[in-house]
C-alpha positions in Angstrom: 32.0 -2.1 234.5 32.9 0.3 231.8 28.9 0.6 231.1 27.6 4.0 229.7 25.6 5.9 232.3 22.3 4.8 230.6 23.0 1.3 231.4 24.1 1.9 235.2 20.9 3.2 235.6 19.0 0.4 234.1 20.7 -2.0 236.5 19.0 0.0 239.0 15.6 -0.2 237.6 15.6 -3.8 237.3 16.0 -4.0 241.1 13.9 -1.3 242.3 11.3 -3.0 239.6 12.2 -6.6 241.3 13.1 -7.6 238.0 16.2 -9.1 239.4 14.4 -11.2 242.3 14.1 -15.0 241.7 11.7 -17.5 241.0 9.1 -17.3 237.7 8.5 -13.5 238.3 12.4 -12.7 237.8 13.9 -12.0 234.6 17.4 -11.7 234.8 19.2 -15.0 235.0 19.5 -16.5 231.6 20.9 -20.0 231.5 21.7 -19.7 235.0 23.7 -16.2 234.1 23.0 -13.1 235.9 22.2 -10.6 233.1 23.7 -7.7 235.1 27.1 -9.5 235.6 27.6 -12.3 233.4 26.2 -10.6 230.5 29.5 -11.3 228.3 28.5 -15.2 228.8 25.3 -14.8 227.4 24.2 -14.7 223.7 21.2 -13.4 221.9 20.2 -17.0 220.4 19.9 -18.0 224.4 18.2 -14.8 225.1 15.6 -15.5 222.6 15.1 -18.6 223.7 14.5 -17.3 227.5 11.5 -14.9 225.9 10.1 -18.3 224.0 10.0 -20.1 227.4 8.8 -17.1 229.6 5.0 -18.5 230.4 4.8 -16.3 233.8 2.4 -13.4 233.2 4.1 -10.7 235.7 7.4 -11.7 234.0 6.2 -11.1 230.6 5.8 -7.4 231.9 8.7 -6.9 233.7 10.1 -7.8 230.3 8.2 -5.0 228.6 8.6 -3.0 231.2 12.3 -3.4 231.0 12.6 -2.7 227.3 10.4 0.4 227.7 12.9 1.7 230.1 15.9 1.3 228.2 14.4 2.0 224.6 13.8 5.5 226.8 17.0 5.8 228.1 19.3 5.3 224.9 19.8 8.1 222.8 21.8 9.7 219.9 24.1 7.2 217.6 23.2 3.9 219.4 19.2 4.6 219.8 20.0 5.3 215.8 21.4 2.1 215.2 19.2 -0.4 217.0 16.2 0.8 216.6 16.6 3.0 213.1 18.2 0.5 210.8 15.8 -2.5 210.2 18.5 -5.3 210.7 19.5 -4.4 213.7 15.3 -3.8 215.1 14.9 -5.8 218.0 12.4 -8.3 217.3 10.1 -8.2 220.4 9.6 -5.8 223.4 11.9 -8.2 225.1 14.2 -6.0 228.1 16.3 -8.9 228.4 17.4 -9.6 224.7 18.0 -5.5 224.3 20.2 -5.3 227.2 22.0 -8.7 225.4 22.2 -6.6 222.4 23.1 -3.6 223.8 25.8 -4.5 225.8 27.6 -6.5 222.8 27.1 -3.0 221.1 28.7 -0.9 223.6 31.8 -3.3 224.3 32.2 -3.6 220.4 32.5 0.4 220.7 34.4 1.0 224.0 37.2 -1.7 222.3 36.9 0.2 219.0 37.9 3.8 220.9 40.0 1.8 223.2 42.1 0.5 219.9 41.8 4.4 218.5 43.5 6.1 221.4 46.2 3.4 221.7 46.9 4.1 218.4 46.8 8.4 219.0 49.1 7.8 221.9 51.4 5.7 219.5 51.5 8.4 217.2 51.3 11.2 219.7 53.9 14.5 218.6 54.8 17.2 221.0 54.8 19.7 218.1 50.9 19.6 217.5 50.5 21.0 221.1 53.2 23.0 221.2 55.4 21.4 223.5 54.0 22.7 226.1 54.5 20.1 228.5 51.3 20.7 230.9 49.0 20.0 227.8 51.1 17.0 226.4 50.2 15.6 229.9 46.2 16.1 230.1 46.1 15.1 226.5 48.2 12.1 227.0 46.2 11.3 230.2 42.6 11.3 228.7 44.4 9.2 225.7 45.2 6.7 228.2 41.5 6.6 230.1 39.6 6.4 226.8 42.9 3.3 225.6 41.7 1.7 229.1 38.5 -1.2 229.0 37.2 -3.3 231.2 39.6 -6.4 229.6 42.7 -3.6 228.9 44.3 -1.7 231.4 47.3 0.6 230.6 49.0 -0.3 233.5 51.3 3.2 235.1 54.8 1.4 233.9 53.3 1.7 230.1 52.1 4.9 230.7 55.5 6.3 232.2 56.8 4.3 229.1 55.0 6.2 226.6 55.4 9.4 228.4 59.0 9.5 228.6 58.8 8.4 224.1 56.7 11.2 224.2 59.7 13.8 225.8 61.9 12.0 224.0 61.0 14.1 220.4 61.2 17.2 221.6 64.0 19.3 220.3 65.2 21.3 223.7 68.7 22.2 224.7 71.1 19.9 225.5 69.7 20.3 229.4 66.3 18.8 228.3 67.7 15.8 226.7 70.1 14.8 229.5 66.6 14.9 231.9 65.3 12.6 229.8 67.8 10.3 229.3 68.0 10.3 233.0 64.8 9.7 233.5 64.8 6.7 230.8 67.7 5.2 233.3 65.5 5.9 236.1 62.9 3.6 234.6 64.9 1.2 234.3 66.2 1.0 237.4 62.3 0.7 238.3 62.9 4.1 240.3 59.8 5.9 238.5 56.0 4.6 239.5 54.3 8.0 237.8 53.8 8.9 234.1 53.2 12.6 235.1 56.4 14.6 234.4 55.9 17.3 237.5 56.2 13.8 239.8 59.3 12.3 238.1 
């Protein structure tokens, strides 16, 4: 799901609380949207408008209930931002509008690193690690997990791509240069299906 590990685990509290179950007592389906799967189709305005409408008193508390167990669970910059800067307060001890608001918050961010390390690996030199091969490849490797979302995978013919763009600027003897060239043929010949250089 690309979820935080804080959110996992509130998908799991919302079943073992039966939070999840149907009929009045259940919380999660907004607009007939699963909150736990569909939560990309659902907006704050028809969150809201599910807490205006909730009349059963056990779901009122699994509501609380549920925004007591995430408000506990987030910490550091994003407990910071929701709940430290006024705008952004949730207005009622509503577990269904925070999760809402807190996935929109976290996809905003994963696409936001996602866009950073695509951009790193564009600009990614050899020279700042010493072209030392073995490090350009675990550096290039955690470029491309923290590059990869939910909605963007860098498929292994891009990261091969970007590997070999990678080789391709450093300065080795003549040796080094005809590997990669032959590797670059290689590609193209669709003979290569790994980006790590110790399985080309």
């Amino acid at each position: 799901t690309g979820f935080p590990p804080f959110l996992t685990d509130a998908r799991v509290r919302a079943r073992e609380g039966r939070w999840d179950v149907n009929g009045p007592t259940g919380i999660c389906t907004v607009n007939d949207r699963n909150i736990c799967t569909n939560y990309h189709d659902i907006t704050e305005a028809q969150a809201t408008a599910a807490f205006n409408n909730r009349l059963n008193d056990r779901a009122v508390q699994n509501a609380k209930a549920f925004f007591r167990a995430l408000k506990q669970s987030i910490t550091g910059t994003i407990h910071a931002t929701l709940f430290g800067q006024f705008a952004n307060a949730p207005e009622n001890e509503d577990g269904v509008f925070l999760w809402i608001r807190l996935t929109k918050f976290t996809i905003t961010s994963s696409f936001h690193l996602s866009v950073t390390a695509f951009q790193e690996i564009l600009e990614f030199s050899p020279e700042a690690h010493k072209f030392h091969i073995p490090t350009i490849n675990t550096k290039l490797l955690n470029l491309f997990v923290l590059a990869t979302t939910p909605h963007r995978q860098v498929q292994d013919a891009e990261r091969i791509q970007h590997t070999v763009t990678v080789y391709s600027c450093i300065q080795q003897p003549q040796s080094w240069a005809t590997w990669v060239a032959h590797q670059v043929d290689r590609i193209e010949e669709g003979h290569v299906v790994n980006h790590q250089v110790d399985r080309i």
